[in-house]
C-alpha positions in Angstrom: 11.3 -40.1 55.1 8.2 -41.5 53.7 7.4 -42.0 50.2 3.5 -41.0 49.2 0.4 -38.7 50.1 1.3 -36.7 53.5 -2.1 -35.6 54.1 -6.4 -36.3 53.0 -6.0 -34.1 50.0 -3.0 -35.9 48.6 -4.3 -39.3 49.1 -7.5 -38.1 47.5 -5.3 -36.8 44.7 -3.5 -40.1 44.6 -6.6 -42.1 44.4 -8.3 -40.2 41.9 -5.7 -40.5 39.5 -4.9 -43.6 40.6 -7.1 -45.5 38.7 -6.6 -43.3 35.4 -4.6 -45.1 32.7 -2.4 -42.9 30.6 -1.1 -43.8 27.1 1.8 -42.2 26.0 1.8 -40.8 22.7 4.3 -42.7 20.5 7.1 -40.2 19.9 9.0 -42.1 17.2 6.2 -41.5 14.6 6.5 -37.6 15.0 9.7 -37.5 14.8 12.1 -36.4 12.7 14.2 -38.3 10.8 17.5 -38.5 12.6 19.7 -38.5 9.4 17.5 -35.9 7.8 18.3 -33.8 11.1 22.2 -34.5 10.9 22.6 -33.2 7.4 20.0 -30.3 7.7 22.7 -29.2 10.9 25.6 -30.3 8.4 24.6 -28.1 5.9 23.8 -25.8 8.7 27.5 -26.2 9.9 29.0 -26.0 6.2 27.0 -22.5 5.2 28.2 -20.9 9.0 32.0 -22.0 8.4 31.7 -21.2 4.3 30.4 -17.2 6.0 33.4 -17.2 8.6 36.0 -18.0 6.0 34.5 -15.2 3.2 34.5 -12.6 6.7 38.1 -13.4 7.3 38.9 -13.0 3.7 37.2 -9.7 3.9 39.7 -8.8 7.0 42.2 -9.5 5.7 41.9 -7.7 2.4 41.0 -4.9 4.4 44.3 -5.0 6.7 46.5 -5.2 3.8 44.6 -2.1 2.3 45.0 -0.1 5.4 48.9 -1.5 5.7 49.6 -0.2 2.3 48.0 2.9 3.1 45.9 3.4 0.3 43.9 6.1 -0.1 40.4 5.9 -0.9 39.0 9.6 -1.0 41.2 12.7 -2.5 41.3 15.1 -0.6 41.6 19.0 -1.5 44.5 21.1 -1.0 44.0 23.2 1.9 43.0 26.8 1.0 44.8 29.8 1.7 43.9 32.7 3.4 43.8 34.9 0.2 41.2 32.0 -1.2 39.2 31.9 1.6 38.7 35.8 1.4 38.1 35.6 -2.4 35.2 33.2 -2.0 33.8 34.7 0.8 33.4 38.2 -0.7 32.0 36.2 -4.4 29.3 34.5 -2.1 28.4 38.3 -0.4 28.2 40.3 -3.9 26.1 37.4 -5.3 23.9 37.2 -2.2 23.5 41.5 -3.0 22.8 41.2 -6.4 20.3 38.0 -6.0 18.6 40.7 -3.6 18.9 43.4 -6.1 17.5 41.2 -8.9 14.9 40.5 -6.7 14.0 43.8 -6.0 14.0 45.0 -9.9 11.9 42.1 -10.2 9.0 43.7 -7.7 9.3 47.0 -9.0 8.6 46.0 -13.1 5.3 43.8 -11.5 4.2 46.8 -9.8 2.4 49.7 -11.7 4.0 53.1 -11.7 1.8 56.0 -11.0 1.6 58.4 -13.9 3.5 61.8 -13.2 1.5 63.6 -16.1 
């Protein structure tokens, strides 16, 4: 295997940028300083751990709470039948008389013919 231009258009390629010199750009002006870079990830590092620590904190507190069985909402007793039927025929008479206040409330707006 030969090493260079296979064909006229490679060789032409290779010729024409043959004689074209190329400076490289000097990298170690732009860039960054490596120390600045190692504590920028440090701190980087330090503020990721510092977050896993606090979240296993959290877990933990939050095991314990569920181990202990603590109970954060209180709940209501369970209703009975009688209850139920109680509450259900309040909410029916009040829906009648809203309607029947309602009602009373159109006929006073409306004028009433005269029967004299």
């Amino acid at each position: 295997m030969a090493v260079g231009a296979k064909d006229k258009l490679d060789k032409a390629l290779v010729k024409k940028y043959q004689s074209l010199k190329m400076d490289n750009p000097v990298i170690q002006n732009s860039m960054i300083d490596p120390n600045k870079m190692m504590a920028t990830m440090t701190d980087y590092a330090n503020a990721h751990m510092e977050a896993f620590r606090i979240q296993q904190a959290v877990k933990d507190i939050c095991q314990k709470a569920i181990s202990m069985n603590i109970q954060y909402i209180k709940m209501k007793a369970p209703k009975s039948k009688k209850e139920r039927m109680a509450e259900a025929a309040r909410k029916v008479v009040a829906a009648q008389m809203a309607k029947k206040n309602e009602l009373m409330q159109k006929l006073a707006k409306e004028p009433r013919p005269n029967l004299a």
